[in-house]
C-alpha positions in Angstrom: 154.1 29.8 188.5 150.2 30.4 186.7 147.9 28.1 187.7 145.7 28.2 184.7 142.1 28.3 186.3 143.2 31.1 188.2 145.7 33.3 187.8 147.6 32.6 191.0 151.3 33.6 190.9 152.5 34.5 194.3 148.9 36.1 195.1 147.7 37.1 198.6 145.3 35.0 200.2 142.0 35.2 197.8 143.5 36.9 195.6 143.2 33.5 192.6 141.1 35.3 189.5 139.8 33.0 186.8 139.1 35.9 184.1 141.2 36.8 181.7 141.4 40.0 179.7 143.1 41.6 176.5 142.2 45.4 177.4 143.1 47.7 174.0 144.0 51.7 173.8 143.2 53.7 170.8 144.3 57.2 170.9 142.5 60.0 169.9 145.0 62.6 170.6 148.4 63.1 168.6 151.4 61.4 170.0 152.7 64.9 171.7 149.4 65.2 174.0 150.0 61.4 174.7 153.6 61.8 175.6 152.7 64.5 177.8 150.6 62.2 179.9 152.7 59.1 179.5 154.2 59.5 182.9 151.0 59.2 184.8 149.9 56.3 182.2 152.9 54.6 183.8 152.3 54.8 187.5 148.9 53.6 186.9 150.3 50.7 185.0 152.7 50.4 187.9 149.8 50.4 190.7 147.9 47.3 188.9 151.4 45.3 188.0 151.6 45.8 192.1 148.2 44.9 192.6 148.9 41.6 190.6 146.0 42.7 188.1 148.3 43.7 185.0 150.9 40.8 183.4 152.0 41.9 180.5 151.6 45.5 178.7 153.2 47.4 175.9 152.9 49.8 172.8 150.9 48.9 169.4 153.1 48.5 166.6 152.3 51.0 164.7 152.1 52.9 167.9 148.2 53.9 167.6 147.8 52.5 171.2 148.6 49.8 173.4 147.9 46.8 174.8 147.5 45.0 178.5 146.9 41.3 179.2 145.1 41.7 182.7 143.7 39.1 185.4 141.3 39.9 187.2 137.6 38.7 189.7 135.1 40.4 186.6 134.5 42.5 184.0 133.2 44.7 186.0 136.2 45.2 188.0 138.3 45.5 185.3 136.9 48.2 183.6 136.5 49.9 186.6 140.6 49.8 186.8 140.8 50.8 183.2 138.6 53.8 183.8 141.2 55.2 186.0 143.9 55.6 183.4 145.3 58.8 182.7 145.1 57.8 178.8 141.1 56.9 179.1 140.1 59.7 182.5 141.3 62.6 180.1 139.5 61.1 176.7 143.0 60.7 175.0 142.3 56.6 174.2 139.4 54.9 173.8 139.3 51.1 175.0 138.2 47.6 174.2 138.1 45.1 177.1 138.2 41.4 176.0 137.3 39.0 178.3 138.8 35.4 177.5 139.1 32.3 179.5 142.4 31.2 179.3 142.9 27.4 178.9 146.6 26.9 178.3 149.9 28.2 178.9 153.5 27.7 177.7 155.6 26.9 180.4 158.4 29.3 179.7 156.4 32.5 179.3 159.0 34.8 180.8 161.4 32.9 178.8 159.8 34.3 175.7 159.3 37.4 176.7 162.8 39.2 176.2 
């Protein structure tokens, strides 16, 4: 369940955000040196799906980058988190965070996601 608003879905305690983000990779390295490091790029993606920050991520089409739709307190706070990807720490991607407020929902959104 999202309680639009708030991203609430099975959240800790005061852990409700209100902001909504669109965060965008751009490589700057060739797809080899981005392989290499795609294994780190995963557990980091891994830590803030745990953390309840990421919801959805996934490779650009044509694969120049990727995307994450993230929740999160601020701005701020978000771009702290994407600072610590292996993609953006080693200068491999640069990124675009979009902040958005989001005001509706389907209510199947994990139905329409396979």
């Amino acid at each position: 369940m999202i309680a639009i608003g708030g991203i609430c879905a099975g959240r800790a305690p005061g852990a409700c955000w209100r902001a909504m983000f669109v965060i965008e990779l751009v490589y700057k390295a060739p797809l080899a040196e981005i392989d290499s490091h795609m294994a780190a790029h995963v557990r980091f993606l891994k830590k803030y799906y745990a953390s309840g920050h990421f919801l959805v991520s996934g490779r650009k089409i044509p694969r120049d980058g990727g995307i994450i739709l993230a929740a999160g307190h601020d701005r701020e706070q978000i771009e702290r988190i994407v600072k610590e990807d292996p993609f953006c720490a080693r200068g491999l991607a640069d990124v675009r965070v979009i902040e958005f407020r989001a005001s509706q929902h389907a209510d199947d959104i994990p139905q329409r996601m396979v």
